[in-house]
C-alpha positions as CSV (number, residue, x, y, z in Angstrom):
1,X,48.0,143.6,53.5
2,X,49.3,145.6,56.3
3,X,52.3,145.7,58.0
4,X,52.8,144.3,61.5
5,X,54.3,147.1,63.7
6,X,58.1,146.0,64.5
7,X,58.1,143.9,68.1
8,X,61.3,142.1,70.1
9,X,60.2,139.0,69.2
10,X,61.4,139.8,65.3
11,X,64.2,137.5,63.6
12,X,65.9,139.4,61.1
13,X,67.2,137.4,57.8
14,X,70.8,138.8,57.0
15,X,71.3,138.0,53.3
16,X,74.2,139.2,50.5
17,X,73.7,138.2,47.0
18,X,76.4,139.0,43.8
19,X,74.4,140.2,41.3
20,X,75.9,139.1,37.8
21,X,76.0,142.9,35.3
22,X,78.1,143.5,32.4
23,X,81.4,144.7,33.1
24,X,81.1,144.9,36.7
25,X,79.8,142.8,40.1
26,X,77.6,144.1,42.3
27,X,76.4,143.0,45.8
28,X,72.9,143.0,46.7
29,X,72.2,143.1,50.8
30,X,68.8,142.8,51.9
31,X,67.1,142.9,55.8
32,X,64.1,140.4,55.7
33,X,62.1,139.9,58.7
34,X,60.9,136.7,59.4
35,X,57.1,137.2,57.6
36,X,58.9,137.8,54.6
37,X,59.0,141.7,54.8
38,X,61.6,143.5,53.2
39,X,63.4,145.6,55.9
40,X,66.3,147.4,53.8
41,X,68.1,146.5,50.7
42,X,71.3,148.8,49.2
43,X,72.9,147.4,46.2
44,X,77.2,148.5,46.0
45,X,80.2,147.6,43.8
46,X,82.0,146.6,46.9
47,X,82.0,144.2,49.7
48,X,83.8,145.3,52.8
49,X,83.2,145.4,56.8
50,X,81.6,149.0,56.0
51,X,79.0,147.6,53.6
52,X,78.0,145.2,56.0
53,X,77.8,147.5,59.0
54,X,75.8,149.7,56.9
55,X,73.2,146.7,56.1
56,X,73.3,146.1,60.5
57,X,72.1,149.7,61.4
58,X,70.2,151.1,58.5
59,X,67.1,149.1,59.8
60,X,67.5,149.2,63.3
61,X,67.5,153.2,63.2
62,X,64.3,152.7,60.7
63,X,62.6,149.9,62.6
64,X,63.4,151.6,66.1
65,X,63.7,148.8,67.9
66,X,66.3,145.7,67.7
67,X,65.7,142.1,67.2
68,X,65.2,139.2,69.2
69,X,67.8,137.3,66.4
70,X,69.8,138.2,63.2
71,X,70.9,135.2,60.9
72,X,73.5,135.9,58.4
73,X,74.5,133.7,55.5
């Protein structure tokens, strides 16, 4: 199946996740767009303003253009 190029009708799905490991939590961050695509994903030991910045413009500068909406959680 082939990927839809990105349009401004999009809505971006904003989600963080704690991922349980031994000895140490991680945070999961993944971009979905609304079809289900994943967008970006970075895994880090820490959850900051940074961290979530990062999550905002990694797929914008990928994508190329912005989205009609983000959701967060």
């Amino acid at each position: 199946m082939r990927r839809k190029p990105p349009c401004r009708n999009d809505v971006w799905y904003l989600n963080e996740v704690a991922s349980p490991s031994p000895g140490k939590k991680l945070w999961l961050w993944r971009a979905v767009d609304q079809d289900g695509y994943v967008l970006d994903e970075i895994v880090q030991n820490r959850r900051n303003t940074k961290a979530a910045k990062r999550l905002l413009t990694r797929p914008l500068k990928k994508q190329g253009l912005a989205p009609k909406r983000m959701i967060t959680d």
